[in-house]
C-alpha positions in Angstrom: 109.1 92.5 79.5 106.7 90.5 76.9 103.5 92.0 79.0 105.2 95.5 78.3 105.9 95.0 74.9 102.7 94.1 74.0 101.2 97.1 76.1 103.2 99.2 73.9 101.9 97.7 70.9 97.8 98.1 72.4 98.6 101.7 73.1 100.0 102.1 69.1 96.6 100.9 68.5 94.8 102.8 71.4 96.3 106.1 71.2 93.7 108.2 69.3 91.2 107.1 71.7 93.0 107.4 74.9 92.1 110.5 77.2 94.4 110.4 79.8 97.3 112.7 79.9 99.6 109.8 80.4 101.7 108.6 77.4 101.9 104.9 76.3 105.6 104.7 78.1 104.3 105.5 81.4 101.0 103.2 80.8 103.3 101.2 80.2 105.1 101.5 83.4 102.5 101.9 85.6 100.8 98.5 84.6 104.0 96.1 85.1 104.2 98.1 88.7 102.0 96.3 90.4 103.9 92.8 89.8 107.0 94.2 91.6 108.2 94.2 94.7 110.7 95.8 97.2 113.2 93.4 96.8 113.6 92.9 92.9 114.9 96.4 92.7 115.9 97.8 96.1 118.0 96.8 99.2 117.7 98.0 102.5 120.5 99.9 103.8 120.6 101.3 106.8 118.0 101.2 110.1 117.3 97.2 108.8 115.3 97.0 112.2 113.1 100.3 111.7 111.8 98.7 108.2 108.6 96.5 107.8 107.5 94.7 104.3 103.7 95.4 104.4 101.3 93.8 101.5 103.2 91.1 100.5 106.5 93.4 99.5 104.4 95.9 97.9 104.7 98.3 100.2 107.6 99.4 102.9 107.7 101.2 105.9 110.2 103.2 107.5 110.2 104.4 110.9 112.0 106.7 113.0 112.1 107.0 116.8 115.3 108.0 119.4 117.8 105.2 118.4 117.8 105.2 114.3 115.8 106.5 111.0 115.9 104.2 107.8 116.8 104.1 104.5 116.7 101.8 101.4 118.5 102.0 97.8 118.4 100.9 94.4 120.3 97.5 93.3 121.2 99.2 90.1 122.8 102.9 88.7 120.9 104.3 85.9 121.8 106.7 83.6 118.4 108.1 82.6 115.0 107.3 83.5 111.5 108.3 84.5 111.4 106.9 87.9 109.1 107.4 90.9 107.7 106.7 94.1 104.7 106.8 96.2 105.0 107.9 99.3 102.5 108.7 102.6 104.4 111.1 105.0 104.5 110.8 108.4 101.8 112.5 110.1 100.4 114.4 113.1 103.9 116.3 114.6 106.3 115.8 112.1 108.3 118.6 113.1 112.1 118.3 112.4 111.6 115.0 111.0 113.2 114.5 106.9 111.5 112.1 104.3 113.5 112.0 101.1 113.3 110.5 97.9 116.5 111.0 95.5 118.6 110.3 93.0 122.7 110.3 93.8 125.8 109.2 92.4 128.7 109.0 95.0 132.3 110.8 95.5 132.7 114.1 96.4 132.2 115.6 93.1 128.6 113.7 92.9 125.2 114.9 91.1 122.3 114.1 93.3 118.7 115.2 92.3 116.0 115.7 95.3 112.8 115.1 97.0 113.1 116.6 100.9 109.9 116.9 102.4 110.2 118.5 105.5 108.1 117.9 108.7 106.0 120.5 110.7 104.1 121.1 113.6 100.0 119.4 113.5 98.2 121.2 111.5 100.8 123.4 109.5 102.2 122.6 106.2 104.9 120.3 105.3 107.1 122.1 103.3 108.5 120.2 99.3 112.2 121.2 99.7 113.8 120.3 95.8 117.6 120.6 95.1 119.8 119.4 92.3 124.0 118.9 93.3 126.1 118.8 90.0 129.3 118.0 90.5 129.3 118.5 93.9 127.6 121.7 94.3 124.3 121.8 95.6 122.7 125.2 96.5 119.9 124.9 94.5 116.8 124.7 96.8 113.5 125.7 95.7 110.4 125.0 98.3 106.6 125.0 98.0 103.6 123.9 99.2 101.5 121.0 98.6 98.1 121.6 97.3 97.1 118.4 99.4 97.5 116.7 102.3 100.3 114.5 101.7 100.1 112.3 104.9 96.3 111.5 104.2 97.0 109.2 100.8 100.0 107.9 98.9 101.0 110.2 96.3 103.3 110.2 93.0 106.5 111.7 92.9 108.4 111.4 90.1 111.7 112.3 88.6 112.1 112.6 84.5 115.8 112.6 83.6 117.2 112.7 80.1 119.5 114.0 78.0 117.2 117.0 77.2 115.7 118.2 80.7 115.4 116.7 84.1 111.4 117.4 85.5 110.2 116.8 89.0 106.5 115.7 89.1 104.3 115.6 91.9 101.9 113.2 90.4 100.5 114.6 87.5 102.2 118.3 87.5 105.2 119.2 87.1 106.9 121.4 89.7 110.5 121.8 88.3 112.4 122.0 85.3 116.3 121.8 84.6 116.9 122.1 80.7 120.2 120.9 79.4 121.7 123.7 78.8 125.6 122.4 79.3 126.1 124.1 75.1 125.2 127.3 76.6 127.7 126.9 79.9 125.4 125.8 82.2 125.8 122.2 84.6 123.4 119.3 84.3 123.6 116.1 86.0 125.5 113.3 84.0 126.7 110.7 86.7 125.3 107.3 87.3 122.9 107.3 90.1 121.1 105.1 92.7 117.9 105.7 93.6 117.5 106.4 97.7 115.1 106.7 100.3 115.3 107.7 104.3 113.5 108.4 107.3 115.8 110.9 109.3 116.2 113.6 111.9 116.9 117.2 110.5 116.1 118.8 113.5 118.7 121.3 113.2 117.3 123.1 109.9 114.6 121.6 108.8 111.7 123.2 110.8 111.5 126.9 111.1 115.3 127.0 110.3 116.3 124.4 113.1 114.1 126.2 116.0 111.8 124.1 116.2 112.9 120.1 117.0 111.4 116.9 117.4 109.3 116.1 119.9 110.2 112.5 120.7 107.0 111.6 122.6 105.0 111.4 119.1 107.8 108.8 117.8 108.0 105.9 116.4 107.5 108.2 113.2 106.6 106.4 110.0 106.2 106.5 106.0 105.1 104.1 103.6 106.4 103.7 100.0 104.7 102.2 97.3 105.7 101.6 93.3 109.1 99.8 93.3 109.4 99.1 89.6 111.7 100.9 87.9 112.1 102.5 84.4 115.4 103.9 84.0 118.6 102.8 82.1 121.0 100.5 84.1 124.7 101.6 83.4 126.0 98.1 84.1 124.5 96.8 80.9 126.6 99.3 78.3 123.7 100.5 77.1 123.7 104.1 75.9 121.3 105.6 78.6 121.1 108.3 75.7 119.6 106.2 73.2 116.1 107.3 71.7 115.2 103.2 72.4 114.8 104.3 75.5 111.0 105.7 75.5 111.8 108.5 78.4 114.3 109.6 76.1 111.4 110.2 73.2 110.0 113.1 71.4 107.5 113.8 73.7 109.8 114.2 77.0 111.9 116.5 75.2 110.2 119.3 76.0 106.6 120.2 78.5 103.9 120.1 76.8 101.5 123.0 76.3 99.3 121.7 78.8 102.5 120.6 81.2 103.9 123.8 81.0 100.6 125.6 81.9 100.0 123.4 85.0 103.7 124.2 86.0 103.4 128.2 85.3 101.0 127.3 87.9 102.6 125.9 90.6 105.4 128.2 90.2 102.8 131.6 90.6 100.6 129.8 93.4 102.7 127.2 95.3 106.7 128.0 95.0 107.5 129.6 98.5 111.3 129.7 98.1 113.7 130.0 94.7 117.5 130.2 94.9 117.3 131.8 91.9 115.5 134.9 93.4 117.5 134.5 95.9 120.1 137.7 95.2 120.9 138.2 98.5 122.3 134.5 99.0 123.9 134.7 94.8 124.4 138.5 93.7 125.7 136.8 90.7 122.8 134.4 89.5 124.4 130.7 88.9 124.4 129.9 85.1 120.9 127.8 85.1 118.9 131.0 86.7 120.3 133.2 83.8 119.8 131.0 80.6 115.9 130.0 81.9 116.2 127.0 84.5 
């Protein structure tokens, strides 16, 4: 905490001069990262046998073959937060094969915000499936492609949620935006959450609509995770996740940016492949988000 205090303080100092797009809070996150490992903030729970520490804790992999997947949660429940992960996908014929990365309370009536990426045949795309459940109601997928490789290298995925807007990030761009729009009528997620991660089978839908499945002779399949600190409110403490102390909850991740909401105007023109919100076929009336701007 002292080391990020006083980072905090440098980038006071710094700020003029700095030329990243990063803000001082995630400088500020990303430098006490590399100190923390796997199990400070996360517990394995399920597939204990298909999970290997790599790097001294600073990495984990989960694998997949016939008999189980894997998956690992968050000690804590947070109430807010800019929290991410990196994450290298499983590779070569990854068709029918899930790796998520979310955010979920529990109960029936839960909010859950997330990261599917969904596996594909060498050589084709993996597809970025995002949805958001609020109050038990999911429905809200949007897909694109990636404008990489994301099996070569680790990349950022990152999750800003606050009592303004909740932004998915794919390193530095942002690729989705929920406003809080709850005045106006609409939902946004409110629940304590965990933060989750799994290796599974979604061979029934998650490859050409379930038609293609796995193909069991390229298993084990695996994915690494990297970047296990985490900067979100804990609800355990009393703490009002809500508070502007909290620097995700700031001025400056009220809103995009100009230059954040021109790199996302792009991915939504170039990379978004599916929206339920165009979707009028699936919701002749549009869900309350679509209509007041999600």
């Amino acid at each position: 905490m002292g080391f990020v205090l006083s980072w905090r303080w440098l980038c006071l100092i710094m700020a003029p001069f700095v030329l990243s797009l990063l803000t001082c809070g995630e400088s500020a996150m990303m430098s006490s990262s590399s100190g923390t490992g796997f199990d400070d903030n996360y517990v394995v729970t399920w597939g204990g046998y298909h999970v290997a520490n790599l790097n001294g804790g600073s990495e984990v992999q989960l694998s997949m073959d016939q008999s189980s997947g894997a998956g690992f949660s968050s000690r804590s429940s947070y109430g807010s937060g800019f929290f991410h992960m990196k994450i290298k996908l499983p590779d070569k014929n990854s068709a029918g094969i899930v790796t998520a990365y979310y955010l979920s309370s529990t109960g029936n009536n839960h909010d859950e915000i997330d990261f599917e990426f969904l596996g594909n045949k060498e050589g084709k795309p993996i597809t970025l499936q995002t949805n958001i459940y609020m109050n038990g109601q999911g429905g809200r997928e949007q897909r694109l492609d990636l404008w990489f490789d994301p099996t070569a290298n680790f990349h950022d995925y990152k999750v800003l949620w606050n009592p303004y807007q909740l932004v998915y990030w794919v390193d530095e761009r942002p690729i989705r935006v929920l406003k809080n729009l709850t005045r106006q009528g609409a939902e946004f997620p409110s629940q304590p959450m965990k933060i989750i991660a799994s290796l599974w089978n979604g061979d029934s839908w998650a490859t050409d609509g379930g038609l293609t499945k796995t193909d069991w002779s390229q298993a084990p399949f695996t994915a690494q995770f990297q970047g296990f600190d985490v900067a979100g409110c804990v609800t355990s403490t009393g703490n009002s996740c809500a508070s502007p102390s909290h620097w995700w909850n700031g001025a400056q991740y009220q809103a995009l940016t100009l230059d954040q909401a021109t790199a996302y105007e792009n991915v939504k023109k170039n990379y978004i492949t599916y929206d339920y919100c165009a979707d009028r076929a699936r919701y002749p009336t549009q869900p309350p988000e679509c209509v007041l701007g999600e």
